[in-house]
C-alpha positions as CSV (number, residue, x, y, z in Angstrom):
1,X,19.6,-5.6,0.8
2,X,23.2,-6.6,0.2
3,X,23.3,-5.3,-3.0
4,X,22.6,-1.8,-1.6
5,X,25.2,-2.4,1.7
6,X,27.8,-3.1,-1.5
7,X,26.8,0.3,-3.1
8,X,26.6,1.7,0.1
9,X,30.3,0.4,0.6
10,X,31.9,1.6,-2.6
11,X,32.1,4.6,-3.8
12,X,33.5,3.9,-7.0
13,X,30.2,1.9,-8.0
14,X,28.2,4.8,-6.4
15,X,29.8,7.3,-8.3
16,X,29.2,5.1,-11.5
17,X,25.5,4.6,-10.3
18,X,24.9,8.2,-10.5
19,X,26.4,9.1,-13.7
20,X,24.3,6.2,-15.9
21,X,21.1,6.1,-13.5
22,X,20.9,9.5,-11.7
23,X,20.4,6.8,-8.8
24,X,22.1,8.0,-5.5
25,X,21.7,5.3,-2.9
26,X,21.1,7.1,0.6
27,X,22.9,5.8,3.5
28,X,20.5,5.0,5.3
29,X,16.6,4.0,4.8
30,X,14.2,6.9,5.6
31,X,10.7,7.7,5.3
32,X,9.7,8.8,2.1
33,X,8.0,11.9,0.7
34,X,5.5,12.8,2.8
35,X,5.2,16.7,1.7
36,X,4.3,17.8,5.1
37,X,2.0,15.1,5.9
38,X,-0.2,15.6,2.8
39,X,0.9,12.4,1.2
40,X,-0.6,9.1,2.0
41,X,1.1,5.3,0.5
42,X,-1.6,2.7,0.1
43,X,1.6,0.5,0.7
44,X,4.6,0.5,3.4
45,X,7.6,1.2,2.4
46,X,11.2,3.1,3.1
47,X,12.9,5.3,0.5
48,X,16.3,3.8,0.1
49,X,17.5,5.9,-2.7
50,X,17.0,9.2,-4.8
51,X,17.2,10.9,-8.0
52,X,18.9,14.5,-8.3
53,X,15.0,16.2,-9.1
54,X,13.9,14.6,-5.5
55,X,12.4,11.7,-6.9
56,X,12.7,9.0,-4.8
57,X,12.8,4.9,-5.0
58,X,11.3,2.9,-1.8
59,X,11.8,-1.1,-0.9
60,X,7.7,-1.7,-0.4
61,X,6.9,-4.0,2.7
62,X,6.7,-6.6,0.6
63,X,10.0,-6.4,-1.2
64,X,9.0,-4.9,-4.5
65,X,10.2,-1.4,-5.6
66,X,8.0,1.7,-5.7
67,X,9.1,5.0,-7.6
68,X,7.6,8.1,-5.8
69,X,8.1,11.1,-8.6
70,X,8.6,14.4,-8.0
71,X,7.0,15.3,-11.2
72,X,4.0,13.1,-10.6
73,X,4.6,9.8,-11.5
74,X,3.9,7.4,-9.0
75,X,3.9,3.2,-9.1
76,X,5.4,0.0,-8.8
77,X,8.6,0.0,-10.5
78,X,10.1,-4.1,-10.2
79,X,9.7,-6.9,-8.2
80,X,12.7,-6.9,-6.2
81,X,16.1,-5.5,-5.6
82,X,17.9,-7.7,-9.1
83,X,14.7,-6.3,-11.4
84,X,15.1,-2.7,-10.1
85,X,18.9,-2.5,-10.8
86,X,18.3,-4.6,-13.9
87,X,16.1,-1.6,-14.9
88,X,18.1,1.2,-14.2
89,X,21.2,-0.3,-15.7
90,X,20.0,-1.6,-18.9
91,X,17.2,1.3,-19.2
92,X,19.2,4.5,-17.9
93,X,16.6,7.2,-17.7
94,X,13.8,4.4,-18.1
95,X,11.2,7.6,-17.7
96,X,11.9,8.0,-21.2
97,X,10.2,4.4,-21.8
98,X,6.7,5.1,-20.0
99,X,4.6,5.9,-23.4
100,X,1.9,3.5,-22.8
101,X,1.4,3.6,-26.8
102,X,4.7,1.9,-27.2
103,X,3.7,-1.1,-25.9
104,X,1.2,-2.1,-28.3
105,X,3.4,-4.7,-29.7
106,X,6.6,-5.5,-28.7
107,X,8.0,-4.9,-32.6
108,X,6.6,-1.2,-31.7
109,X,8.5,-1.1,-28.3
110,X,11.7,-2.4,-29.7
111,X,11.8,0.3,-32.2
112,X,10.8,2.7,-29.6
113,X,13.3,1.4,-27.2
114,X,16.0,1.7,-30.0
115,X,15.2,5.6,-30.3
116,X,15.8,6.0,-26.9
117,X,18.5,4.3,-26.1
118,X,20.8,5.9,-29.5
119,X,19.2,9.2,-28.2
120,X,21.1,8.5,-24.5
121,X,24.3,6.8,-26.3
122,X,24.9,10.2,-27.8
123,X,23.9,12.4,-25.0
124,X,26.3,11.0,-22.6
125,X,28.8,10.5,-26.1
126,X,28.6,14.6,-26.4
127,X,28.0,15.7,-23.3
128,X,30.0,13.5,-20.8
129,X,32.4,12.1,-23.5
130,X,31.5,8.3,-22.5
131,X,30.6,5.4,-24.4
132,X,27.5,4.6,-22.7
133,X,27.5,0.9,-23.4
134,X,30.8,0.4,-22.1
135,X,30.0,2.4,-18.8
136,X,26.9,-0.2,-18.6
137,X,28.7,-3.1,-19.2
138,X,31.2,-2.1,-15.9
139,X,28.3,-1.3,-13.6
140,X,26.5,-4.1,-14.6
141,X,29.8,-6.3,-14.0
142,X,30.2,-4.6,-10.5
143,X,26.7,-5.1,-9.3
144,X,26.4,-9.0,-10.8
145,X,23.7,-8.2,-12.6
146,X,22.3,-9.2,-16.0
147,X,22.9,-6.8,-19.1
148,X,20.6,-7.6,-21.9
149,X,20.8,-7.5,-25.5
150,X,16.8,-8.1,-25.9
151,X,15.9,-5.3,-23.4
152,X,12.3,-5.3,-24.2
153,X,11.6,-9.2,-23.0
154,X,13.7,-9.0,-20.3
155,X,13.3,-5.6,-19.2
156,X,10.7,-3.7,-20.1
157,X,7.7,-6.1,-21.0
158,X,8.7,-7.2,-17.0
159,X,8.4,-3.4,-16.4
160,X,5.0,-2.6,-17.7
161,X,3.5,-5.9,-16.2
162,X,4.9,-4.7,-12.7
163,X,3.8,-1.3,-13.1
164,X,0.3,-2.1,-14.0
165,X,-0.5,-5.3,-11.4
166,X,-3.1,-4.9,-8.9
167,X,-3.2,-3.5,-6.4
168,X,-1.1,-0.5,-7.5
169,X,1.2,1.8,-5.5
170,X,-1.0,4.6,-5.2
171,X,-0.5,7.7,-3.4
172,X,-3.4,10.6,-1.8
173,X,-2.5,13.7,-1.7
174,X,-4.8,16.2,0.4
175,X,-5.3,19.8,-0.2
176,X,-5.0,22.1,2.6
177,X,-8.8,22.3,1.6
178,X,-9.4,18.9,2.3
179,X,-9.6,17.6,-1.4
180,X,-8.2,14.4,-2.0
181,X,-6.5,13.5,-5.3
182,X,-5.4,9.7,-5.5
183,X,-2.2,8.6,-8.2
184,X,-3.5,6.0,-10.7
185,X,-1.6,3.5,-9.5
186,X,1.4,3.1,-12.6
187,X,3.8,4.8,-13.5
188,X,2.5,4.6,-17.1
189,X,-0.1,7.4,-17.5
């Protein structure tokens, strides 16, 4: 948790946070989603931080990170605080990296990965007139935390493995009928 009392703490670094990782840390832990009692966590947790769409990211009771999405996707995320900001930093918008089809082989995720990440370096290039790396490398810096130039070992084979161990995060969501739909467990559909 001292990691998120440093974010917590700076603004500067928060402000950074948000602009790479649409990661806003929330000043306090909370509850998470619930939608008005309807949603159910197979595993305890509280959300400690949120995306701009509502998604949010909870510390599970036993210290690995969940992703609660507002769009659907629900799972384990990383193992810990250090993975999770690891992922974020080195993987901004690591939605983009969930096609289970890219991780076949890891020559086929690393020129997946490749796509994606030139695809981000010149969105926030044209529309934020940043270098992305460069804005990584600082945030990574502040937080003491590893940036990677083999993202795919270090990151994202560690993110599918996570995302896919048993027992999943899951989530049930009950219809005002009664129905009950349970998540898959990953965040990899």
């Amino acid at each position: 948790m001292d990691i998120i009392k440093f974010i917590r703490c700076n603004r500067e670094v928060s402000e950074l946070l948000e602009e790479i990782c649409d990661v806003s840390i929330l000043p306090i832990l909370k509850e998470p989603q619930n939608q008005n009692g309807q949603l159910k966590y197979n595993i305890a947790g509280m959300t400690f931080a949120k995306e701009k769409s509502g998604s949010e990211y909870i510390l599970l009771e036993d210290d690995s990170i969940g992703y609660w999405g507002s769009e659907g996707k629900v799972g384990r995320i990383a193992d810990n605080l250090t993975d999770f900001f690891e992922l974020i930093v080195n993987c901004p918008y690591w939605i983009d990296y969930l096609d289970c089809s890219q991780y076949s082989s890891k020559e086929r995720l690393r020129r997946f990965a490749n796509i994606i990440y030139e695809e981000h370096v010149e969105m926030f290039e044209e529309d934020m007139d940043v270098q992305l790396g460069e804005l990584q490398k600082e945030l990574a810096n502040k937080l003491n935390i590893c940036l990677y130039e083999d993202v795919v070992n270090k990151v994202l084979i560690k993110l599918f493995d996570v995302a896919n161990r048993k027992p999943g995060m899951t989530v049930t969501y009950t219809e005002k009928e009664g129905r009950k739909i349970e998540s898959s467990g990953s965040v990899f559909f």
